[in-house]
C-alpha positions as CSV (number, residue, x, y, z in Angstrom):
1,X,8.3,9.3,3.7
2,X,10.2,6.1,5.1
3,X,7.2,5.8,7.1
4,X,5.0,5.3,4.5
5,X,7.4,3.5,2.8
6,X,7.8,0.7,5.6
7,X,3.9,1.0,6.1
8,X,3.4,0.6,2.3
9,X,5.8,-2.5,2.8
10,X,3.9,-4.5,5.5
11,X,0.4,-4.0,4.1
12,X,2.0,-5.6,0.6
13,X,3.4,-8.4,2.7
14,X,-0.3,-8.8,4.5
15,X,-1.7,-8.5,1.3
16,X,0.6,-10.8,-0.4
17,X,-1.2,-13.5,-1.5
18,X,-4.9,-12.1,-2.6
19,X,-3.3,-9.6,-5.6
20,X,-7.1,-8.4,-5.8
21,X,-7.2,-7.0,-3.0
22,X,-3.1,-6.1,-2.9
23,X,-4.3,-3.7,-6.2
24,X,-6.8,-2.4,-4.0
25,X,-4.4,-1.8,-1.2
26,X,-1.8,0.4,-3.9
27,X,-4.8,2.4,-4.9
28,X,-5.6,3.9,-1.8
29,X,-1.6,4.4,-1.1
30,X,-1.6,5.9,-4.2
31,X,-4.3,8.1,-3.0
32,X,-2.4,8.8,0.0
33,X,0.8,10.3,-1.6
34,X,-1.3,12.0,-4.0
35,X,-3.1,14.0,-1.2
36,X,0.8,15.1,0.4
C-alpha cells in the first residue's frame, strides 16, 4: 500500500499543473484500489 501511495504521490506531482488531466490520473488510481 505505501507503494501505491508514493506512486499515487509522484504521478500527482507530474500531473500537478494540468488538473484535467490530474482528475484523470485519480480515476484510474481509483480504479486501481478498487480492483485490490
Amino acid at each position: 500500500m505505501n507503494k501505491l501511495k508514493e506512486k499515487l504521490k509522484n504521478i500527482a506531482h507530474e500531473y500537478h499543473i494540468e488538473t484535467s488531466q490530474t482528475y484523470q490520473v485519480v480515476k484510474e488510481i481509483h480504479k486501481e484500489i478498487n480492483e485490490y
